[in-house]
C-alpha positions in Angstrom: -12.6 81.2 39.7 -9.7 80.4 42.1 -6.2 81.4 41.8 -3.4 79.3 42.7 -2.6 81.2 45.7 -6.2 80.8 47.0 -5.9 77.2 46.1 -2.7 76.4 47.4 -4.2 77.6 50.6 -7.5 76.0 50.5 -5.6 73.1 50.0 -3.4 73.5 52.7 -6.1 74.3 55.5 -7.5 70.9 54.3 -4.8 68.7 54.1 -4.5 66.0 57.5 -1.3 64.2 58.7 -1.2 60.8 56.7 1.0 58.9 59.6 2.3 59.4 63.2 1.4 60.1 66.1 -0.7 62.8 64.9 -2.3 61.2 61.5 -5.8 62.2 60.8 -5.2 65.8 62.4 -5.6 68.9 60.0 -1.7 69.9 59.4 -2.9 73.4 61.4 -3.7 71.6 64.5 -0.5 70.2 64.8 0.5 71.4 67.9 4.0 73.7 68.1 6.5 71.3 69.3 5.6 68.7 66.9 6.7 71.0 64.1 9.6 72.2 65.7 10.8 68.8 66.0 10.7 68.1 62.3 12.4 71.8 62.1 15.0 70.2 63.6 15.2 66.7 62.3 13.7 67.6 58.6 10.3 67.6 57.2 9.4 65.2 54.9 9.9 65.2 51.4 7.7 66.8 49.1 4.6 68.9 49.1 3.6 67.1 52.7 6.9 68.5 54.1 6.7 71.8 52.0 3.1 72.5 53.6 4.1 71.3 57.3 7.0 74.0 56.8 4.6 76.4 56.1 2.7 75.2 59.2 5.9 75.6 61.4 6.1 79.3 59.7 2.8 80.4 60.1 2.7 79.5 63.6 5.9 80.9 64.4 4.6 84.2 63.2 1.3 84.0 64.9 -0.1 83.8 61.9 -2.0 80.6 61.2 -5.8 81.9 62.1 -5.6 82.7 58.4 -5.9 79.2 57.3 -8.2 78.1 60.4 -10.5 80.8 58.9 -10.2 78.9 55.2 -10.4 75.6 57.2 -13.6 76.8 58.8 -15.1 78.0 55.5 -14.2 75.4 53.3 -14.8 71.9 55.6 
């Protein structure tokens, strides 16, 4: 049985952009500039923006091959 943590990342390493320029792609294929812009401008509301911050925070901090590995194991 999974936790919520697990989930929540699951979850996240599934989850593809709904609109824009970038809809269909997996929110951790988004490339770097992309996020930064909605850094700047503001992410969208709710658990879409909450996960693309993430996104922008895990790539910051070189670490978003943690959810490509969950992405590769769950798709």
């Amino acid at each position: 049985m999974l936790n919520y943590n697990q989930q929540f990342l699951i979850d996240l390493a599934k989850m593809k952009m709904p609109f824009g320029k970038y809809k269909g792609y997996f929110l951790i294929d988004l490339p770097e500039q992309y996020l930064v812009w909605y850094r700047t401008k503001g992410f969208p509301k709710g658990k879409l923006g909450q996960q693309m911050q993430l996104i922008y925070e895990l790539q910051l901090n070189g670490l978003e091959d943690i959810v490509r590995k969950i992405k590769q194991n769950y798709l």
